[in-house]
C-alpha positions as CSV (number, residue, x, y, z in Angstrom):
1,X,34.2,-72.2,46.5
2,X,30.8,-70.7,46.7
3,X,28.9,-70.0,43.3
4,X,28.1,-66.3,42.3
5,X,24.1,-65.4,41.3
6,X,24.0,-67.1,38.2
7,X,21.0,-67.1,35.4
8,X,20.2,-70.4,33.4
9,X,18.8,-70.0,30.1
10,X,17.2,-72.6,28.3
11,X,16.9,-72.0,24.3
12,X,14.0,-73.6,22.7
13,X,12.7,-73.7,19.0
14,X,10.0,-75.7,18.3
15,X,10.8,-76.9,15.1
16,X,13.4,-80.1,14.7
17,X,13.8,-82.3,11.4
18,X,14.5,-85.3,13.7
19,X,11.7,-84.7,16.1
20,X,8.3,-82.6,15.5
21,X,7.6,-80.1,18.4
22,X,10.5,-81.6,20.2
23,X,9.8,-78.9,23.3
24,X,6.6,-79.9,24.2
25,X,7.5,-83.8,23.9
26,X,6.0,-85.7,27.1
27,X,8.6,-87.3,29.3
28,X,6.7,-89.2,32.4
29,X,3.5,-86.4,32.1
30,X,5.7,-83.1,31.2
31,X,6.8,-81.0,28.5
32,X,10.5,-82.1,28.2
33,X,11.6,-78.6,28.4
34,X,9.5,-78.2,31.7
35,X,11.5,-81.3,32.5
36,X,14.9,-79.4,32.0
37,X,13.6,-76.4,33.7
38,X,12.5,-78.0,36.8
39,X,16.2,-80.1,36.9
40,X,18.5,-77.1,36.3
41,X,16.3,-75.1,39.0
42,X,17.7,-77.4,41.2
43,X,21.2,-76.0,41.0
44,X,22.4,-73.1,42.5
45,X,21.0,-70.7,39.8
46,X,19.1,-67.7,41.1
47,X,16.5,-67.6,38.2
48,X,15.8,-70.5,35.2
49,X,14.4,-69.2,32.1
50,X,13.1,-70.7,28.7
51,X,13.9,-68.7,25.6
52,X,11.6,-70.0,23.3
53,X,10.8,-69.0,19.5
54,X,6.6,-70.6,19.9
55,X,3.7,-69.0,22.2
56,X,2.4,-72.8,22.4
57,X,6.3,-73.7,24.4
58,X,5.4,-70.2,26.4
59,X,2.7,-71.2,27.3
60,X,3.1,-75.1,28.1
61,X,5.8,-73.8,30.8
62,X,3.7,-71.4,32.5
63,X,1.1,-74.0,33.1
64,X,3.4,-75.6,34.7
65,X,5.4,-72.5,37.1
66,X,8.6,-72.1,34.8
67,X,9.2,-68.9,33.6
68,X,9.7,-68.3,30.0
69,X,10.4,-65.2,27.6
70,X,9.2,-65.1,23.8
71,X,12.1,-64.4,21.6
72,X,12.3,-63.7,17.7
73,X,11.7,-67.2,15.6
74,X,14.2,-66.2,13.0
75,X,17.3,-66.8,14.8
76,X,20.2,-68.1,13.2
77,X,21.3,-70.2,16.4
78,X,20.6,-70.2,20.3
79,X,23.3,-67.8,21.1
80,X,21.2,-65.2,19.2
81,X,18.2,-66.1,21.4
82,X,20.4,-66.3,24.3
83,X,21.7,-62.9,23.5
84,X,17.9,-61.4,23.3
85,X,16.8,-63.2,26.0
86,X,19.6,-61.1,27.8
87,X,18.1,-57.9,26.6
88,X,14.5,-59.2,27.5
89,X,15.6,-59.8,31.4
90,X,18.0,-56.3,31.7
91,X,20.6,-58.8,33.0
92,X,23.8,-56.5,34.0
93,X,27.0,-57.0,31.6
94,X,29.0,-58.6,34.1
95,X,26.5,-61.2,35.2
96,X,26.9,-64.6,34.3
97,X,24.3,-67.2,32.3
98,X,24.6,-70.8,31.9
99,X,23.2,-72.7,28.7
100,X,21.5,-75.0,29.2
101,X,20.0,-77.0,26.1
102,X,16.5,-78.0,26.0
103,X,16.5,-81.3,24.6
104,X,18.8,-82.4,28.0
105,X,15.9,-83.5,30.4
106,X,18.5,-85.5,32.4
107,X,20.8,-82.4,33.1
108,X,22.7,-83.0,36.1
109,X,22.8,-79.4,38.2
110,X,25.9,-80.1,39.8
111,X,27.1,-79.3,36.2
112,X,25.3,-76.6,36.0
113,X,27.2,-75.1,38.8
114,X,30.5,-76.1,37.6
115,X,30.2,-74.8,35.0
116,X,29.1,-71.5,36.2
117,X,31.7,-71.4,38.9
118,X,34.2,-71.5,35.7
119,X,33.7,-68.0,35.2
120,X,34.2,-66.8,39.1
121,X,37.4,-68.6,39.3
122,X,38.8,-67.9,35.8
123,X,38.3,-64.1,34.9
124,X,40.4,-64.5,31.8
125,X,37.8,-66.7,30.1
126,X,34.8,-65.4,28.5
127,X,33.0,-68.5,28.0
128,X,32.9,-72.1,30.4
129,X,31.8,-75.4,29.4
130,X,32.4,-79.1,30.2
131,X,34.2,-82.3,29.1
132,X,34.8,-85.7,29.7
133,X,36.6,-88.6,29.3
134,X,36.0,-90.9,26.2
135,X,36.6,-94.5,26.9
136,X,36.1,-95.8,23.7
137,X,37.6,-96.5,20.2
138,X,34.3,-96.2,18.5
139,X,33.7,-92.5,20.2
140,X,36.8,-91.1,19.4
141,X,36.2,-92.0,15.6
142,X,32.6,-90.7,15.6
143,X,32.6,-87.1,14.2
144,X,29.4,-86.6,16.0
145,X,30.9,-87.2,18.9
146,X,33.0,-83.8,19.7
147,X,36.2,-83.8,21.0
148,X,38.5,-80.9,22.8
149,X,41.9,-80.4,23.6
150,X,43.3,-78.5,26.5
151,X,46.2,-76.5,27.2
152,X,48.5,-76.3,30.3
153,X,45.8,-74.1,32.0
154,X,42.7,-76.1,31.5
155,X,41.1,-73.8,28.9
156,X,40.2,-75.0,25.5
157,X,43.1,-75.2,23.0
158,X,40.7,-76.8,19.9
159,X,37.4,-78.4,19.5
160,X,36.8,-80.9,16.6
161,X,34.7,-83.7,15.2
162,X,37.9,-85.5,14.2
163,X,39.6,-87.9,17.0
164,X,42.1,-85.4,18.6
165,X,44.9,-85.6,19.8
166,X,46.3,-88.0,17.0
167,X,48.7,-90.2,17.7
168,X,50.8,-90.5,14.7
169,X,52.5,-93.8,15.8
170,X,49.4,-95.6,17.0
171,X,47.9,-98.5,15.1
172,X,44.9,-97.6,13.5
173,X,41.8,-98.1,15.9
174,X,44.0,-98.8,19.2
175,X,43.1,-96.7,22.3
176,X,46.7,-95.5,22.7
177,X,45.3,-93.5,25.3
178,X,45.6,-96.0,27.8
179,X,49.1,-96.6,27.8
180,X,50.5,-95.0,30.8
181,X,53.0,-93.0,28.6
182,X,49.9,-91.1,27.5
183,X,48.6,-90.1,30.9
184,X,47.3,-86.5,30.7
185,X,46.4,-87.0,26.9
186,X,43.6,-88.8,27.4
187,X,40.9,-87.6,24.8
188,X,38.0,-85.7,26.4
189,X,34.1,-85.6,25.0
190,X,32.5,-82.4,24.7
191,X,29.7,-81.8,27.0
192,X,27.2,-79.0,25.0
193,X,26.7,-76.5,28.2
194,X,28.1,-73.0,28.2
195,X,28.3,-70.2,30.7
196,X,28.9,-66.3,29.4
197,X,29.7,-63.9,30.6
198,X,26.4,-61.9,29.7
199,X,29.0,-58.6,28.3
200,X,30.5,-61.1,25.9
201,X,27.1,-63.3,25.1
202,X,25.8,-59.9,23.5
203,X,28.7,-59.2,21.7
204,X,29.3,-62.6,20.5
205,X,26.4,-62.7,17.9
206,X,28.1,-59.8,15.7
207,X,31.4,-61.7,15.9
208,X,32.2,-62.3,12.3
209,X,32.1,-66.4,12.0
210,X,35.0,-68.1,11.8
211,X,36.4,-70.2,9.0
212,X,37.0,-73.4,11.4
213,X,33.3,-73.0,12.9
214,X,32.2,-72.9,9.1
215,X,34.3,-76.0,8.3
216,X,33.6,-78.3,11.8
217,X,30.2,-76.7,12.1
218,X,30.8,-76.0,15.9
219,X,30.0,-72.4,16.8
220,X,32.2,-72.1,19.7
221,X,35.2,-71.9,17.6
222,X,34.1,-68.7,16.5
223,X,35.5,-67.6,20.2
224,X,38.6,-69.3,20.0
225,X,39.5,-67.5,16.3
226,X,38.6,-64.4,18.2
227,X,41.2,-64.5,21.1
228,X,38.0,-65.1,23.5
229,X,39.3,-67.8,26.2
230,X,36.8,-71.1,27.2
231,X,37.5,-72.8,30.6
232,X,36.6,-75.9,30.6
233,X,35.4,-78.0,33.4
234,X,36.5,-81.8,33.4
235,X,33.6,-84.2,35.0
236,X,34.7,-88.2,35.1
237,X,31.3,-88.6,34.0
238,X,29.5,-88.7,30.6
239,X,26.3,-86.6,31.0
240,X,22.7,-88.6,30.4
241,X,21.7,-88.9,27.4
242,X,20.0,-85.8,25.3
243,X,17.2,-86.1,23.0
244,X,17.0,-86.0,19.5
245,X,15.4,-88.3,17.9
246,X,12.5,-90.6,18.7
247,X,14.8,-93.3,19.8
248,X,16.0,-91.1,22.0
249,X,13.0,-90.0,23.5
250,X,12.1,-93.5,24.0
251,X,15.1,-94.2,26.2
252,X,14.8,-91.1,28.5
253,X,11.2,-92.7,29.1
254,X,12.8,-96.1,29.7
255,X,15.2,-94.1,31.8
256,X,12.9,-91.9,33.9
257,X,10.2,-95.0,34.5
258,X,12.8,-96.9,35.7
């Protein structure tokens, strides 16, 4: 199925604890969020803009053709910027965005247009994003590692750090997962990439947050508490790696150079 017009928004703040001016990082002689521009304008999206919170990230992507809006710096998160950004471009209520993070300079845009596709095929949901399969132990324990659920439909029924589903009669640390008994249970990564519906990205903002968002720290179970419906697309792959610390950078280097 064909894609509609979609835009891609890339939220980007200049300040990070883990990683000064993370932004305007150089990956193989570009700003990393030039980087992400230039991969998720090879997908099917008609337009690719940076919301940034900095002149100096405005700035380093129109010296290199990417177009990029200045939003507020006192944003609470990047939906807020996302939602301004919105307002900035006049896009239409029932046009559709995709988020893509700025700290992904490996994005692959044939998720990008999965994701955005979500929203054509699924008009009950008001939010898409991706998933994949874990395939190990030490993942499914990791609370930084985020993990969904799905219901019979394919949209999200829970997101968490703890390892869910839980297998109450597994042994502690097994992958029970791969006992054929548990086919269709397998548990599934969350991959951070959103599309809106631009009508509910404005709206979402004001949604008073949820008590599970508060507790997991994962703002897309503000939806969810709402009654708001996330499809979610299911890739067999795990996504290349994001950046957010210098090690990280480091690898992406490696990664690119190679």
């Amino acid at each position: 199925m064909s894609t509609a017009p979609f835009t891609v928004l890339i939220p980007a703040r200049l300040a990070s604890t883990r990683l000064p001016d993370k932004p305007l990082a150089d990956i193989a002689g570009l700003p990393m969020v030039v980087r992400v521009a230039r991969r998720a304008a090879e997908s099917a999206a008609a337009r690719c803009v940076v919301a940034a919170d900095d002149a100096r990230i405005v700035q380093a992507c129109q010296a290199h053709g990417v177009q990029a809006l200045l939003t507020r710096s006192d944003h609470p998160s990047g939906s807020d910027r996302l939602a301004e950004a919105c307002e900035l471009l006049g896009l239409d209520d029932g046009g559709i965005v995709v988020n893509v993070q700025g700290d992904e300079p490996l994005i692959d845009p044939r998720l990008i247009d999965a994701v955005a596709a979500l929203l054509q095929a699924r008009p009950q949901a008001a939010m898409g994003t991706a998933a994949h399969p874990i395939d190990s132990v030490q993942d499914f324990a990791n609370p930084n590692v985020v993990k969904t659920v799905l219901d019979a439909q394919g949209f999200a029924h829970y997101f968490s750090r703890a390892p869910i589903p839980h297998a109450r009669d597994a042994a502690p640390g097994s992958a029970w997962w791969r006992e054929p008994r548990a086919q269709g249970l397998a548990p599934l990564r969350h991959i951070g990439i959103y599309s809106y519906r631009v009508g509910f990205l404005r709206r979402f903002p004001q949604l008073p947050p949820a008590p599970t968002e508060a507790l997991e720290s994962l703002e897309q179970l503000r939806a969810l508490w709402h009654g708001h419906r996330i499809a979610v697309h299911v890739t067999p792959h795990a996504p290349g790696p994001g950046v957010d610390t210098p090690a990280d950078l480091e690898r992406v280097r490696a990664l690119l150079a190679a």
